[in-house]
C-alpha positions as semicolon CSV with decimal commas, in nm:
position;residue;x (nm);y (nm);z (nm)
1;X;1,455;-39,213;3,828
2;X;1,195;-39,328;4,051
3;X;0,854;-39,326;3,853
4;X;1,079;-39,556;3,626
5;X;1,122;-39,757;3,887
6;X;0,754;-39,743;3,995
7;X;0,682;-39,866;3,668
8;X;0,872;-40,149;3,637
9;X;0,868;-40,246;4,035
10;X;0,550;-40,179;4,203
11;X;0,289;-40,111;3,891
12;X;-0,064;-40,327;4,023
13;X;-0,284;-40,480;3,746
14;X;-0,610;-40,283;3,728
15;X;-0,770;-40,031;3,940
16;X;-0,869;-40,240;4,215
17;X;-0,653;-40,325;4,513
18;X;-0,745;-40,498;4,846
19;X;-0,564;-40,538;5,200
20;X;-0,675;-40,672;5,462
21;X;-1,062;-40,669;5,400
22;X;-1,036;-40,275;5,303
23;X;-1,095;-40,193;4,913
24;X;-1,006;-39,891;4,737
25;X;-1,105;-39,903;4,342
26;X;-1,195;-39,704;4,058
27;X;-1,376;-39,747;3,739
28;X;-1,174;-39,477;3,483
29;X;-1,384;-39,283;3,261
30;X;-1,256;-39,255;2,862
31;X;-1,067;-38,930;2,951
32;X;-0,893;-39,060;3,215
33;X;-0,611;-39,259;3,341
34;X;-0,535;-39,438;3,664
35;X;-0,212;-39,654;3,718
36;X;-0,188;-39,796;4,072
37;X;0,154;-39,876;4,260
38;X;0,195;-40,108;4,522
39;X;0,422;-39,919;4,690
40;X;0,493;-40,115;5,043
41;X;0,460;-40,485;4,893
42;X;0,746;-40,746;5,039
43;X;0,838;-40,847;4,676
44;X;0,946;-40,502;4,566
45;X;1,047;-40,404;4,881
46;X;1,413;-40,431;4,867
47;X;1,526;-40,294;4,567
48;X;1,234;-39,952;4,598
49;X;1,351;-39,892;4,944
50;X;1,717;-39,895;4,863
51;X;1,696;-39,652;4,567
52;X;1,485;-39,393;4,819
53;X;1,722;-39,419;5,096
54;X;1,519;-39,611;5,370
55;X;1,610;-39,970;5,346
56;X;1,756;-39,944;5,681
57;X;1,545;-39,610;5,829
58;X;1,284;-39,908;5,917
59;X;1,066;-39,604;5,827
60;X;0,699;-39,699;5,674
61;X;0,511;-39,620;5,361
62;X;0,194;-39,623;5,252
63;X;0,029;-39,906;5,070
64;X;-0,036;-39,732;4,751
65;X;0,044;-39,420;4,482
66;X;-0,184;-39,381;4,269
67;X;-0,123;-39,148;3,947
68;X;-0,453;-38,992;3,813
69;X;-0,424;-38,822;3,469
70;X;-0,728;-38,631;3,326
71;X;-0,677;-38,578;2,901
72;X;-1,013;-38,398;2,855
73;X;-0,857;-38,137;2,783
74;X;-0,566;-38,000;2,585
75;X;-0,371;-37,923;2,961
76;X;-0,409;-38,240;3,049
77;X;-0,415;-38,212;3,468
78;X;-0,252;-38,445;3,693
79;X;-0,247;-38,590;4,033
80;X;-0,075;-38,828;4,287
81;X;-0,252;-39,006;4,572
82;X;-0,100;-39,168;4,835
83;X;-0,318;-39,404;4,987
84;X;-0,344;-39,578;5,306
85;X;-0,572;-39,863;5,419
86;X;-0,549;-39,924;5,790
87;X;-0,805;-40,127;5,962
88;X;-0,772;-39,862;6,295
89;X;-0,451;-39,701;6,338
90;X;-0,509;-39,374;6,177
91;X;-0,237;-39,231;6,343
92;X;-0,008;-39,466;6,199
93;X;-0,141;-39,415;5,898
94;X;-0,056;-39,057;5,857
95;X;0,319;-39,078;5,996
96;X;0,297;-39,340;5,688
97;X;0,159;-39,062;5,452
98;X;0,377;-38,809;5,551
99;X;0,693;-39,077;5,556
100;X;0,588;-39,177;5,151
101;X;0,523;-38,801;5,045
102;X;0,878;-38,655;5,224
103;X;1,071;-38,947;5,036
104;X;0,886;-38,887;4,660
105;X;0,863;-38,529;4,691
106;X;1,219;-38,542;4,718
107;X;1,258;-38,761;4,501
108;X;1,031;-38,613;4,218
109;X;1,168;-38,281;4,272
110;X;1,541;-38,371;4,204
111;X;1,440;-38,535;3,900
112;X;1,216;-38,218;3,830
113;X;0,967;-38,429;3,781
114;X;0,589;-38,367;3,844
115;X;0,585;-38,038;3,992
116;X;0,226;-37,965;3,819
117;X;0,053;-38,266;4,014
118;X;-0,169;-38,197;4,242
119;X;-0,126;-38,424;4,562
120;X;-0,370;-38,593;4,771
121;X;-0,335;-38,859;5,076
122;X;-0,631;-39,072;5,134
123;X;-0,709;-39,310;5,415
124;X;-0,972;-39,560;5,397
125;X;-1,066;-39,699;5,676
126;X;-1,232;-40,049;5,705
127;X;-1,644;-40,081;5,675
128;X;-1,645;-40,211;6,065
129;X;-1,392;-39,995;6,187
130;X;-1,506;-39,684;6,471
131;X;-1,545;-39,357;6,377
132;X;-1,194;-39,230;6,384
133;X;-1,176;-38,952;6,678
134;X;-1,004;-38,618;6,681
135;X;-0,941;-38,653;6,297
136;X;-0,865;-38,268;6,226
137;X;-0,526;-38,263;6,371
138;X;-0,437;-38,536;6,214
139;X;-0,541;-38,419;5,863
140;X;-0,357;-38,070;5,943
141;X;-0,037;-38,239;5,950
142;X;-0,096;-38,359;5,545
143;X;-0,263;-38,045;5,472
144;X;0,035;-37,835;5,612
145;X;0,269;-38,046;5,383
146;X;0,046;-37,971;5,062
147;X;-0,109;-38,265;5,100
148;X;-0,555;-38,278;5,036
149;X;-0,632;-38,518;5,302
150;X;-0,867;-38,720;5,326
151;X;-1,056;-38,985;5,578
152;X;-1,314;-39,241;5,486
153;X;-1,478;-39,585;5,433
154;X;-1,583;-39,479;5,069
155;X;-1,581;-39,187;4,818
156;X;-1,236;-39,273;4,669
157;X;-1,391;-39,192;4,291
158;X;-1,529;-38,883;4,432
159;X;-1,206;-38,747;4,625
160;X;-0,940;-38,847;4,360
161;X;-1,133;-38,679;4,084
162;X;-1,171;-38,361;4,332
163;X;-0,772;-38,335;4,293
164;X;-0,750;-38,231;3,956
């Protein structure tokens, strides 16, 4: 089952994560609940890629997933968020986005597992990095996957929260 092996393979301490000089973090609010996965790290590399079938694709994935859950209420509303921190190479970055969401939406879905989430793909960009050009066709390919994309050097809080 793969958010088992999430759990026990790629779960990150806290709600913080950094890479490369880019930042993505989030303070939780009492109704909430964040739980970040390192998704593309070299320790849990091996074993995560073999169970999804691309151990030896030399396909990509993106750095994080990060599962949002809302309790406010009493349907409590949930949402994955693939995230991406590049430094430039936005279009790398989405072939990554699109690579991680084909291989868990697969995956999930076989295991009939999270089909009320709402998904999201983020890509924050570093502070001192250009203004990323012709970003709408870029952002069409997530969208047309049922992906909410999104570009930017802040706002995670803002955008993650927009999901559910």
């Amino acid at each position: 089952m793969p958010f088992n092996l999430l759990l026990a393979n790629c779960l990150h301490h806290g709600t913080s994560y950094n890479e490369s000089g880019v930042n993505v973090s989030i303070k939780p609010n009492s109704d909430e609940t964040f739980l970040f996965f390192n998704t593309d790290s070299d320790k849990n590399k091996q074993q995560f890629n073999k169970y999804m079938g691309i151990s030896d694709t030399g396909e990509t994935i993106c750095d994080l997933l990060i599962y949002h859950l809302n309790h406010a209420s009493n349907e409590p509303k949930k949402a994955i968020c693939l995230v991406e921190l590049k430094g430039k190479d936005s279009h790398h970055a989405v072939q990554q986005l699109l690579n991680t969401y084909e291989i868990f939406n697969k995956n999930l879905k076989k295991n009939g597992l999270f089909q009320d989430a709402k998904w999201g793909a983020f890509i924050m960009t570093h502070k001192r990095s250009s203004v990323v050009k012709n970003v709408k066709p870029l952002m069409k390919l997530l969208s047309d996957k049922g992906l909410k994309p999104h570009i930017a050097k802040k706002g995670f809080d803002t955008f993650i929260r927009g999901l559910v």
